[in-house]
N, C-alpha and C positions, 0 to 999 in steps of 0.2 A: 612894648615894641609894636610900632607900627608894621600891618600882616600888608606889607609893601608885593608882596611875592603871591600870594594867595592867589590858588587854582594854577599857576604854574608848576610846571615837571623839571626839575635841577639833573643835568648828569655831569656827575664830579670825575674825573678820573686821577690815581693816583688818592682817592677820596678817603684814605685810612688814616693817615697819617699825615703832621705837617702843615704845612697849607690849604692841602684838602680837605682837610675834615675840619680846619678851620673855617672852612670855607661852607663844606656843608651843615656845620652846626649856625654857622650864620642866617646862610639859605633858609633851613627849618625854621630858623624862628621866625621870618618874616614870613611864615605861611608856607613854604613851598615844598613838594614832593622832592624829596631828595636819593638820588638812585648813587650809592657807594658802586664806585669803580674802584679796583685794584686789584694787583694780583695776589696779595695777601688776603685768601676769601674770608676767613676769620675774622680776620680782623675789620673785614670790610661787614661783614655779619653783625658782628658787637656793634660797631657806631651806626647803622643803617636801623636795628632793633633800638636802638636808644633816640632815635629822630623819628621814629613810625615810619622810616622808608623802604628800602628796598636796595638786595645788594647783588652788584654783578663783578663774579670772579673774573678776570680777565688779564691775558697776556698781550698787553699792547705789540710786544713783538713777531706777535701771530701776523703780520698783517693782510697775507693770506685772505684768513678767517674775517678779515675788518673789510676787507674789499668787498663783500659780498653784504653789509647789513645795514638797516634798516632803523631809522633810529624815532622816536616819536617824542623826543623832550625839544620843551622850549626854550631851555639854556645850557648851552653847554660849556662846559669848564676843563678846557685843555692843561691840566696840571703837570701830570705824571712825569716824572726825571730824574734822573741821575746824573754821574759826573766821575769826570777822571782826572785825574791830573798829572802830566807828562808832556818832557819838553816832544818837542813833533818828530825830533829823528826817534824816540824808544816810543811814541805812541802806535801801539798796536793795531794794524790795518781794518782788524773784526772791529774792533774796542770804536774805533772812528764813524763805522759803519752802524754799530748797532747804538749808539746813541743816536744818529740820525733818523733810524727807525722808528726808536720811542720818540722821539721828542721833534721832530718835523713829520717824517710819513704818515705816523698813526696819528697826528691830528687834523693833516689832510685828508683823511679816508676819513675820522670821524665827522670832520665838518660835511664833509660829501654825503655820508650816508643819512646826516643830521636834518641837511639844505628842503630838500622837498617837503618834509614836514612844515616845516618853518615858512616856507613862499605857500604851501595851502593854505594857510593860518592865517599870514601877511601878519607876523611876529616873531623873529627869533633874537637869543643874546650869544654871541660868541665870545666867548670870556679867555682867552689866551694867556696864560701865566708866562708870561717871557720874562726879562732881566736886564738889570742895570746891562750885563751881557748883550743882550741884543740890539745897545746900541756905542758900545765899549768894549774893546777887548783886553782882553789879559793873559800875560805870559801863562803857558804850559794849558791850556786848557782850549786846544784847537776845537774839538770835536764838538763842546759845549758852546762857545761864542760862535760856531759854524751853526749849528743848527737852533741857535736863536735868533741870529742875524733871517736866519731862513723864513724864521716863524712870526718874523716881523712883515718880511713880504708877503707869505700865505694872507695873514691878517689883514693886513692893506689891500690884499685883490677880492677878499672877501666879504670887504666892507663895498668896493665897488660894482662888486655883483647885488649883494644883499639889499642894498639899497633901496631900489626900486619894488621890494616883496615886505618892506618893512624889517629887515632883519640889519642887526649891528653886528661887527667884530671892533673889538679892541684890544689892547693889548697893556700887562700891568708888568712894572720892570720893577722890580724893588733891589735892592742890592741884598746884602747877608740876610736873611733871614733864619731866625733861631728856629733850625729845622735839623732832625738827624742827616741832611746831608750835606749841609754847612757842617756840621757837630765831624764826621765822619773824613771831613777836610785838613783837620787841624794838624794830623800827624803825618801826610801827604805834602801837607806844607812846610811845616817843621823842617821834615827830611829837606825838601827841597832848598831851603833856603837857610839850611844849617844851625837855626834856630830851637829854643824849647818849644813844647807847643803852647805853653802857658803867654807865648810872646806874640803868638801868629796873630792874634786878632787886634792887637795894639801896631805890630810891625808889619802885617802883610792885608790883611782884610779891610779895615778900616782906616788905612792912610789916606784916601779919598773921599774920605766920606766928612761933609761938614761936624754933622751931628756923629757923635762917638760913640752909636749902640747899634748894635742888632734888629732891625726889624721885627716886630713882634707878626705869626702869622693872623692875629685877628683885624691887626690894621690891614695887611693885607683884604682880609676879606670882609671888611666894611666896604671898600670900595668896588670889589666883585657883587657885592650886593648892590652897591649904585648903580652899577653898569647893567644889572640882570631888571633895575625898574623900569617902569614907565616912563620917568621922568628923563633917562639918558637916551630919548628915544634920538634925539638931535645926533649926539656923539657917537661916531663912527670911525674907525680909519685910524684911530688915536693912539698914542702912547705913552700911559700916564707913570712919570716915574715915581716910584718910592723909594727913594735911595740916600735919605742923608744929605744932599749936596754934590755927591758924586756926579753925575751927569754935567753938573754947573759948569765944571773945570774945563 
């Protein structure tokens, strides 16, 4: 493996599990210091000991606490998320709120407290995990397609700023991916649409989708590792999907 990343600092967030640690076992091998984010500190402990990194427990929900910090990595990786699903009159008003919190706020505050590192440097990578979602919606999942839609614009204003200091944001849209919080959807859907859950992902997940599988998280994160090189210094602003064909339609 090309050490593409070598002498660069990674911060994953969400970085335990899924994506992220798909992400961050990528990062590693191409050379890079990988700092596990999550709130699961264990678990962020085991995969950060197994990369020679370095792990930080943390509640993105705190944002509080996120408002005030200081960040010194040169890539950062907005992961972390969750999901609900609920038609919008029984979607719960906290439920609405505090997914916006994870999944737009705290990676506004993290870019923010990320930005000054990165313009001293004149190098940073803003690696944005968004979704087929953030440029598609879909029934019962207000709170989720609201605040991707969001983190499509955060991304786009920060690729505007960044520019001019050397720093990029982009943003990676993949559709299903085989993650426990796809995995975690099936019987939410089920219910929803009256179905086995053995049927959801033939009847409700992948009817969009050209290609008929799941997104695997390391294709995801070969591309988070193209975006964290040298070579994607050009591409900024962007929104690269990975979705089967979904977006096509």
């Amino acid at each position: 493996m090309s050490r593409t990343l070598a002498g660069r600092k990674a911060l994953v967030t969400g970085g335990a599990g899924g994506i992220g640690a798909a992400c961050a076992r990528e990062f590693a091998a191409r050379g890079a210091k990988v700092v596990v984010a999550d709130i699961d500190a264990a678990a962020a402990e085991t995969l950060a000991d197994e990369l020679g990194g370095t792990a930080w427990a943390v509640d993105l929900l705190d944002t509080q606490a996120l408002a005030g910090l200081s960040l010194d990595c040169d890539i950062l990786v907005n992961n972390a998320g969750i999901q609900k699903v609920a038609p919008i009159e029984e979607f719960e008003p906290a439920e609405f709120r505090r997914i916006l919190a994870l999944m737009l706020e705290a990676p506004f505050l993290l870019v923010r407290a990320a930005l000054p590192h990165m313009y001293a440097q004149g190098f940073g990578r803003i690696i944005n995990l968004s979704s087929v979602h953030g440029l598609r919606a879909s029934a019962f999942k207000s709170a989720y397609v609201s605040a991707k839609h969001g983190l499509e614009g955060l991304s786009k204003v920060t690729a505007l700023e960044g520019g001019a200091h050397g720093v990029t944001s982009n943003c990676i849209n993949p559709g299903y991916v085989r993650t426990p919080l796809v995995e975690k959807q099936l019987a939410d859907q089920a219910q929803l649409h009256g179905i086995p859950e053995s049927e959801v992902l033939a009847k409700v997940m992948l009817t969009e989708s050209a290609v008929k599988r799941l997104v695997e998280p390391a294709e995801v994160a070969s591309l988070a590792a193209w975006l964290a090189s040298d070579d994607a210094g050009m591409v900024t602003g962007a929104s690269y999907t990975m979705d089967g064909g979904w977006s096509a339609r």
